[in-house]
C-alpha positions as CSV (number, residue, x, y, z in Angstrom):
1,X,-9.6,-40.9,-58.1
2,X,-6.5,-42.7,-58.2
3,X,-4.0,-42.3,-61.4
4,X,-4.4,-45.9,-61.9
5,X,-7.5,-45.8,-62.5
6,X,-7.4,-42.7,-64.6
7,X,-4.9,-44.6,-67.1
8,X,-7.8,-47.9,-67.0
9,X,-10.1,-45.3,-68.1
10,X,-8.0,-43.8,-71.0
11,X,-7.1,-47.1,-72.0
12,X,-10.8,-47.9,-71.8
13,X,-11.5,-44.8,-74.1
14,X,-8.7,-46.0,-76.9
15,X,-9.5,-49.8,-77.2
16,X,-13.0,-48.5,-77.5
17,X,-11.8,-45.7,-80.7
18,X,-9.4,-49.0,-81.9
19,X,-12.5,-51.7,-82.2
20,X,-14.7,-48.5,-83.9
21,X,-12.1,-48.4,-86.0
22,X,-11.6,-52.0,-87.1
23,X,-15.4,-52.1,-87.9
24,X,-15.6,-48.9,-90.3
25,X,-12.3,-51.1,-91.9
26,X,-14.2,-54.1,-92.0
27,X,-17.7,-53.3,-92.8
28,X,-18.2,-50.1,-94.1
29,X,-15.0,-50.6,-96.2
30,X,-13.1,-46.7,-94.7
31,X,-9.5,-46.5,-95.5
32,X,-7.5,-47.9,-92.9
33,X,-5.1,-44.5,-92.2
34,X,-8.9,-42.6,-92.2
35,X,-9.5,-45.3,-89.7
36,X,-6.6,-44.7,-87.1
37,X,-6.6,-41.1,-87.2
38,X,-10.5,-40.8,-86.3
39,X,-9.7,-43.5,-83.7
40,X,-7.1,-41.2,-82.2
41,X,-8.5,-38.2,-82.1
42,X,-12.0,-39.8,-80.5
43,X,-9.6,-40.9,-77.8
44,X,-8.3,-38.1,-76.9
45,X,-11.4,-36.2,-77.3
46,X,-13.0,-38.6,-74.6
47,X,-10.2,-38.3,-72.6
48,X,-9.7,-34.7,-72.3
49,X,-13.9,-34.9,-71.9
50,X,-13.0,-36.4,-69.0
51,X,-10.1,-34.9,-67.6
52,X,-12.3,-31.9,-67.6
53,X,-15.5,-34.1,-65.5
54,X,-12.9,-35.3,-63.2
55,X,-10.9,-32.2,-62.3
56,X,-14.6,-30.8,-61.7
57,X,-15.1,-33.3,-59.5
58,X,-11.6,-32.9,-57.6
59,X,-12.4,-29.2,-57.1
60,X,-15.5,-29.9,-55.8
61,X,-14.4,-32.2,-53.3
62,X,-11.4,-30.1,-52.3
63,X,-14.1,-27.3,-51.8
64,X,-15.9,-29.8,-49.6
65,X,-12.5,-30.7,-47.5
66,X,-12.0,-27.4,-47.3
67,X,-15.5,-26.3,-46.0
68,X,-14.9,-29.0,-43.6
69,X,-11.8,-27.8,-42.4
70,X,-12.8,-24.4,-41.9
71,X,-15.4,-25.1,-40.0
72,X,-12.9,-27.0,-37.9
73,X,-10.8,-24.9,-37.3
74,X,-13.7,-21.8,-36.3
75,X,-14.8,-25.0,-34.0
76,X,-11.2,-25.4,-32.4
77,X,-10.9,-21.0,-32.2
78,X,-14.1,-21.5,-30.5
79,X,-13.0,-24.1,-27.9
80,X,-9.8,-22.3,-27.4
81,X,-11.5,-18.7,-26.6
82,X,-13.3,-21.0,-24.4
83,X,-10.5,-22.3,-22.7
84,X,-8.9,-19.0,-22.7
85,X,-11.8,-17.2,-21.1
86,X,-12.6,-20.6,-18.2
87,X,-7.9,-19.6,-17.5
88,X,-8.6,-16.4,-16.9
89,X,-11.1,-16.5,-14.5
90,X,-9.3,-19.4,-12.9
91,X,-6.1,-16.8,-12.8
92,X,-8.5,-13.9,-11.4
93,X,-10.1,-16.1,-8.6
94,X,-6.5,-17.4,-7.9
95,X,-5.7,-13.3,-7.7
96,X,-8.9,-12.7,-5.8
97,X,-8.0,-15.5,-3.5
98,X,-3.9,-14.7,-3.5
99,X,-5.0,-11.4,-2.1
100,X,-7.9,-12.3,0.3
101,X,-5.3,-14.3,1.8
102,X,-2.8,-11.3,1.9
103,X,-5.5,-9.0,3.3
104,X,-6.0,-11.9,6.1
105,X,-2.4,-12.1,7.0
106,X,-2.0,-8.3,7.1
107,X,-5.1,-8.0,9.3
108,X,-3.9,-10.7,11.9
109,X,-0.7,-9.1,11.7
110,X,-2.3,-5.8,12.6
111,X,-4.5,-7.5,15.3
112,X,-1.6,-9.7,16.8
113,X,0.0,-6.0,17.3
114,X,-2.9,-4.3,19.1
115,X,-2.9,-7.5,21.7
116,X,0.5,-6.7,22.6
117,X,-0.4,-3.1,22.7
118,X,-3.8,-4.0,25.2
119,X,-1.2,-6.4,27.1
120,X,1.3,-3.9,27.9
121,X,-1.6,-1.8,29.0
122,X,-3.6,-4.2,30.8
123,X,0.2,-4.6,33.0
124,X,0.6,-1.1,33.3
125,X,-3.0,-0.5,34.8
126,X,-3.5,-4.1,37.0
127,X,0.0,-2.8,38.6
128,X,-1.5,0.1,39.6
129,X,-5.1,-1.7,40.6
130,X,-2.8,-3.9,42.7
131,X,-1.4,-1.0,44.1
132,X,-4.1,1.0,45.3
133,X,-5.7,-2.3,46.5
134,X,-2.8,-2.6,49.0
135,X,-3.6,1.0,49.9
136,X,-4.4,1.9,53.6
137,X,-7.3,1.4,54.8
138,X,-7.3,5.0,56.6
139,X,-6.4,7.8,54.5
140,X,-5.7,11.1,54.8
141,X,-8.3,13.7,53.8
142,X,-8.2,14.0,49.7
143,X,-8.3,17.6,48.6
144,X,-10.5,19.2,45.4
145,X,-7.3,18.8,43.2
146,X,-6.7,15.3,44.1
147,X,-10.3,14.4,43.5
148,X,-10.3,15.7,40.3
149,X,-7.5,14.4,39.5
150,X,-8.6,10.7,40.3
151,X,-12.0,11.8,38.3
152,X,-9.6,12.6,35.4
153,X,-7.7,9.7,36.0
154,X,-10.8,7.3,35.7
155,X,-12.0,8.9,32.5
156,X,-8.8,8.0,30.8
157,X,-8.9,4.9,31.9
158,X,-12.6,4.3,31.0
159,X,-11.9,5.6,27.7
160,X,-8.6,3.5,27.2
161,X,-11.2,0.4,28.2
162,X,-13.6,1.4,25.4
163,X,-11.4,2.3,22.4
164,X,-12.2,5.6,22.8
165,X,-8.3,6.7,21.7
166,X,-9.3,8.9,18.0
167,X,-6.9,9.8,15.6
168,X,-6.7,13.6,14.6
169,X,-5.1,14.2,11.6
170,X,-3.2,17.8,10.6
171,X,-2.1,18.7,7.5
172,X,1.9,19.5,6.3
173,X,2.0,21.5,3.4
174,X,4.3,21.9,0.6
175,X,5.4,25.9,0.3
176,X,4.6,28.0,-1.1
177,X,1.9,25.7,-3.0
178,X,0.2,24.7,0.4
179,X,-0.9,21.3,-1.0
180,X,-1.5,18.4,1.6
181,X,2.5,16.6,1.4
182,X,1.4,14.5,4.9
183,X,-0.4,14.2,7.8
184,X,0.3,14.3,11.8
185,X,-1.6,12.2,13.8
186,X,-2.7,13.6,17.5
187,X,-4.3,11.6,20.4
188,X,-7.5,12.8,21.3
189,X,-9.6,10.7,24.2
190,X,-13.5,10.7,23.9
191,X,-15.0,10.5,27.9
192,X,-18.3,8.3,28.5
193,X,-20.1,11.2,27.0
194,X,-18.2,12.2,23.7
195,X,-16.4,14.9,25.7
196,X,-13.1,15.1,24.2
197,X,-10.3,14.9,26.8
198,X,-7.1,17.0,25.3
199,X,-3.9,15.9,25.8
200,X,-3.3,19.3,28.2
201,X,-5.7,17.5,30.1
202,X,-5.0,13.6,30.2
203,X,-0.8,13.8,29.9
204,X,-1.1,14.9,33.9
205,X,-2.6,11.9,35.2
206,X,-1.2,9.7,32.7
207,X,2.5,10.7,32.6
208,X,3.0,9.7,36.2
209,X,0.7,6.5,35.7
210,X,2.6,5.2,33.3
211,X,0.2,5.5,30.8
212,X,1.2,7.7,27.6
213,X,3.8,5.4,26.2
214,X,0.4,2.8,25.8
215,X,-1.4,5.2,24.1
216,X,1.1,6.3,22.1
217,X,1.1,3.1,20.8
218,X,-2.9,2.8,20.1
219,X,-2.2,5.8,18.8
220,X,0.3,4.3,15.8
221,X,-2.1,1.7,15.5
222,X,-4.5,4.0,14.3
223,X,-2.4,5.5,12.4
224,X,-1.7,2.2,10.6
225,X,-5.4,1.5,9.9
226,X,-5.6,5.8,8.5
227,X,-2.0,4.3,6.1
228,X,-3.5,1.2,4.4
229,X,-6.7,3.3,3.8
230,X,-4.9,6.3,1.6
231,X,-3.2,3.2,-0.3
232,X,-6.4,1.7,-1.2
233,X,-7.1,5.3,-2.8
234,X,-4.0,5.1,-4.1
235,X,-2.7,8.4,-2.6
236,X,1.0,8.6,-1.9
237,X,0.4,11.0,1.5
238,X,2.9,10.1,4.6
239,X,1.8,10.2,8.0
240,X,3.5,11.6,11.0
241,X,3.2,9.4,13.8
242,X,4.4,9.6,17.4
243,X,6.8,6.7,18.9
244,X,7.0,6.4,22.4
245,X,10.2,6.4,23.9
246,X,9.2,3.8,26.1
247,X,8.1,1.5,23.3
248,X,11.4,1.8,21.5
249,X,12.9,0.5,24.7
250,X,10.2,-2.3,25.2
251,X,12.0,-5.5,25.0
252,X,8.8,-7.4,25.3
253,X,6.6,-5.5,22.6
254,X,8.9,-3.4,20.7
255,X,10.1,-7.7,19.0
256,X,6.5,-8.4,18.4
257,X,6.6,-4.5,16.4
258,X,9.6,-5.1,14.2
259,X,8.4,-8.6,12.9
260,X,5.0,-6.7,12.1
261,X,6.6,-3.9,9.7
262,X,8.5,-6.6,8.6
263,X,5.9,-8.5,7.2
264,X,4.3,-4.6,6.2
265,X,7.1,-3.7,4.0
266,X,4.3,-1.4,2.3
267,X,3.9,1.0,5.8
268,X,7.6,2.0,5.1
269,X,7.0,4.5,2.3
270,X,3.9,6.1,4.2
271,X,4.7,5.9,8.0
272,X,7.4,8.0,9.3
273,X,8.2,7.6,13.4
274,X,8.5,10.7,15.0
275,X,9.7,11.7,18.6
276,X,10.9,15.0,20.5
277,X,14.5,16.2,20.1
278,X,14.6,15.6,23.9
279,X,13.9,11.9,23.2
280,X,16.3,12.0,20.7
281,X,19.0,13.1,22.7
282,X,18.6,11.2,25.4
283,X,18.2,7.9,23.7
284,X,19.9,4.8,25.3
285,X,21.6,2.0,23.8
286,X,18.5,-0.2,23.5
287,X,16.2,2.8,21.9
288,X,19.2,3.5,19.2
289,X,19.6,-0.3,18.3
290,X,15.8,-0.1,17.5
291,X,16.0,2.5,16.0
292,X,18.4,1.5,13.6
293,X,17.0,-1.8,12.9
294,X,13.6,0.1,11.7
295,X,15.5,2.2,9.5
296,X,17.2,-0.7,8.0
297,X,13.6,-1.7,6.8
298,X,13.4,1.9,5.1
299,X,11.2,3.7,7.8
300,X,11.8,7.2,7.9
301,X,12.4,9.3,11.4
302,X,11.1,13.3,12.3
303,X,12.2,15.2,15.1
304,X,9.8,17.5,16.6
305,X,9.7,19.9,19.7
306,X,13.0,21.5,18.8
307,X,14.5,23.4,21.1
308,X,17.6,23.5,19.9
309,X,18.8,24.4,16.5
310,X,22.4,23.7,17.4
311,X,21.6,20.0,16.3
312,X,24.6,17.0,15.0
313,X,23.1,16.9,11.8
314,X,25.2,13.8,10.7
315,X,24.0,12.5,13.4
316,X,20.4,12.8,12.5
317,X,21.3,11.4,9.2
318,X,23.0,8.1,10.4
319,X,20.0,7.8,12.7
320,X,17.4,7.5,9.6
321,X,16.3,11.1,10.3
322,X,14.5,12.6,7.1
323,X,12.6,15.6,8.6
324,X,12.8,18.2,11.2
325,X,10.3,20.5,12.7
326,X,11.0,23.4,14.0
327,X,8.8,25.7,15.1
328,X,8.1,28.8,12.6
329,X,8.6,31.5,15.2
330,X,12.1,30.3,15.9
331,X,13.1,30.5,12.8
332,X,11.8,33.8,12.1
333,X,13.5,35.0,15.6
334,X,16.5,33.7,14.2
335,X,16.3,35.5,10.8
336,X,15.9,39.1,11.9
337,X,18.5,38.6,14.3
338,X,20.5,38.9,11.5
339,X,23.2,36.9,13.3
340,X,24.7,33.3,12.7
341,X,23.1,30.9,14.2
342,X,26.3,29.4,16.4
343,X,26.0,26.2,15.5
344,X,28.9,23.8,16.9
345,X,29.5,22.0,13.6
346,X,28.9,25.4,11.5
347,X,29.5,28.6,13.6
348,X,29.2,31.0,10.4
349,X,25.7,29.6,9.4
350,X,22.9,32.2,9.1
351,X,19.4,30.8,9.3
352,X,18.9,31.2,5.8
353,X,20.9,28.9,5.1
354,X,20.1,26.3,7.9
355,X,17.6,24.8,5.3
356,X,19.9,24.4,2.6
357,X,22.3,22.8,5.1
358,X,19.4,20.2,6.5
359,X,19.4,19.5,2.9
360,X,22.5,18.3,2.6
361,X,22.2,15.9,5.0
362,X,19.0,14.3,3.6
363,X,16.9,15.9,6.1
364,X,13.9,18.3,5.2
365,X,12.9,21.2,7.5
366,X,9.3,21.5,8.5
367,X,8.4,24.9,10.0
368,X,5.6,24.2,12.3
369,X,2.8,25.7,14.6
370,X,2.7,29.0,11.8
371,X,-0.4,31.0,12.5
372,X,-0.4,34.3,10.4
373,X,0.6,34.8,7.0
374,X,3.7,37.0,8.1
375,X,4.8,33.8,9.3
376,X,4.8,32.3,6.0
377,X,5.9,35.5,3.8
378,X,9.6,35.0,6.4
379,X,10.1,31.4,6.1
380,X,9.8,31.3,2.6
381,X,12.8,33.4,3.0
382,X,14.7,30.6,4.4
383,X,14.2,27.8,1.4
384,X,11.8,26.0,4.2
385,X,9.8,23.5,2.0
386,X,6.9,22.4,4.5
387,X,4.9,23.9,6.3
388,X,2.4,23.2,9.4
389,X,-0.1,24.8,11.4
390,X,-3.6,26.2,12.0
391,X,-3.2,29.0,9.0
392,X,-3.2,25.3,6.8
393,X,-5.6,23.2,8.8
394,X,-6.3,22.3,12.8
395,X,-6.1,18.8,13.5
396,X,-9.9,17.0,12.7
397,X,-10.7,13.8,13.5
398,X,-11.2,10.8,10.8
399,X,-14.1,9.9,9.0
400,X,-16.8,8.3,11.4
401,X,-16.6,5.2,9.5
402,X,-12.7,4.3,9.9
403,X,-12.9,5.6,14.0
404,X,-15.6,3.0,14.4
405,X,-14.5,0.3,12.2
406,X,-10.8,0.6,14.7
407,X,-13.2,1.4,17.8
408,X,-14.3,-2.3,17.0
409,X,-10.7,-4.1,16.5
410,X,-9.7,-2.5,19.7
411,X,-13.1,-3.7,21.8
412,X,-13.2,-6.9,20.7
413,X,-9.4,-7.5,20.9
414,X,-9.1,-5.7,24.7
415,X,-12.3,-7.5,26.0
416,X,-14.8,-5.8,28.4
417,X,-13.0,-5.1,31.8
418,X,-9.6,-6.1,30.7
419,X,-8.2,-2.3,31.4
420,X,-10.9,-1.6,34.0
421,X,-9.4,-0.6,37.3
């Protein structure tokens, strides 16, 4: 109610006390001050009478509003919770989708590699198909060892045509805890009847085919596929895996390589490149520059099948080298020799110190291929902080479920007959 209409009423209330008041005057004959006062005070009891009804009714209707408005705004929490809830399940399909998308592109990536792979190997097997087509047509008498090496010879091949190329993994300890630090993968080839052919066996025939620095490479795809599995468990583990010499210097595949890792950032923390110290060393222009540009993308390097210990350690170090693997027995030949170990850039070395020196250059010494606990008990004497060998774990093969799952990317990328000979 309007204060207008408030004063109408009071006004109301006192021209009402005034003519009640006139009348008693009149009629009934009441002293005229009597009158007024009794007029007065009827007035304001009315009005105060009704400034009580009417505040009443103002708190009343306030309640009212304010019901009303509470039940608006529970309706507008409502339809924002609402809203809230429908944004982020948009946001976790956009997530769902962001990353089916990522998964896509890294799996292309990864299959656009192992085409380049099954290319170089398809050239390096129809170049010797062409070959032996052009053969003569009279030749001389084959002996036992030739036959069996062209039986060999087709079983690599037939495995190389099936995808039968499996990943063994070994495990590098940390010393003295022995807990799993990484993993080195081995090639193993699987023959028509699950045989496994070991690489004592296939390096003969394929060294002088041509053949390894192909499988070295379906080797580091595997090794990719074993990578982005640990991430999905979330387990920080590196894996050792050989680089072929001859891919480093591949000017056709090793381009189609770098602009995969570089789309892999992620593989850099996890795969580390490794090759022999005779690679190393004899290393040409070409293989450095690669090299290099792999490090640049934070890829680490290990040296294996040292021969040497008289090793440019700097030079390791500005090559990205973070770990090198010596054998355990020449380390502990070199400790009770008591001697230093004549190294050109530190002649008065003793090999227990060579560790801390590999230290300083970034580089971590793995002693490898230790077999007895002797072993061990030395090369803890030489602050050696990894370990490898059969006393931790022989090389086993990967779960049945990853080998087939890559058996099938490399089948249906290398096509039936594509390697055949």
């Amino acid at each position: 109610m309007t204060r207008f209409a408030h004063i109408l009423i009071a006004s109301t209330y006192a021209m009402t006390a005034l003519v009640a008041a006139a009348a008693c005057i009149r009629f009934a004959g009441a002293p005229i001050s009597a009158a007024f006062i009794g007029a007065v005070i009827a007035t304001l009891g009315a009005s105060q009478i009704h400034a009580l009804f009417a505040a009443s009714a103002e708190r009343t209707a306030m309640r009212a509003a304010m019901a009303r408005l509470r039940d608006a705004n529970l309706l507008l929490v409502d339809e924002i919770e609402e809203a809230r809830a429908r944004l982020e399940d948009m946001d976790a399909r956009i997530d769902e989708a962001r990353q089916a998308d990522d998964g896509r592109e890294a799996l292309m990536s990864e299959v656009r590699t192992l085409e380049g792979l099954v290319r170089s190997l398809n050239t390096k097997v129809e170049r010797e198909t062409d070959q032996e087509a052009f053969a003569p047509a009279i030749a001389a008498p084959q002996t036992l060892e030739h036959v069996d090496r062209n039986a060999l010879l087709g079983a690599v091949k037939e495995a190389l045509e099936a995808g039968r190329v499996d990943l063994h993994l070994q495990p590098v300890v940390s010393l003295p805890q022995r807990k799993t630090r990484f993993y080195e993968g081995f090639t193993r080839l699987r023959d028509a009847n699950g045989r496994i052919i070991m690489p004592a066996e296939w390096l003969k025939v394929a060294e002088p085919e041509g053949l390894v620095g192909a499988i070295d490479n379906l080797l580091l795809f595997r090794c990719i596929q074993i990578v982005r599995r640990l991430a999905e468990r979330e387990r920080r583990v590196g894996v050792f895996c050989n680089v072929a010499p001859s891919s480093l210097a591949d000017e056709e595949f090793f381009p189609e390589f770098l602009d995969f890792v570089r789309r892999n950032g992620e593989l850099a923390g996890s795969l580390i490149f490794e090759m022999s110290q005779r690679a190393f060393l004899r290393r040409n222009h070409v293989m450095a520059r690669n090299i290099s540009r792999l490090a640049d993308f934070g890829f680490r390097f290990s040296i294996d099948g040292v021969t040497d210990l008289d090793i440019d350690l700097a030079e390791l170090q500005r090559a990205g080298v973070k770990f090198l693997k010596v054998p355990g027995s020449m380390l502990t030949a070199a400790l009770q020799a008591g001697k230093p170990l004549g190294l050109s850039a530190a002649p008065d070395v003793r090999a227990e110190d060579f560790g801390a020196l590999c230290a300083r250059h970034g580089i971590d010494v793995i002693a490898e291929k230790i077999e007895a606990e002797a072993t061990v008990v030395e090369v803890l004497d030489l602050d050696v902080r990894y370990g490898q060998g059969h006393l931790f774990g022989s090389p086993r093969p990967i779960r049945d479920d990853v080998r087939e799952a890559t058996d099938r990317v490399a089948r249906e990328h290398a096509g039936p007959g594509r390697l055949a000979s």
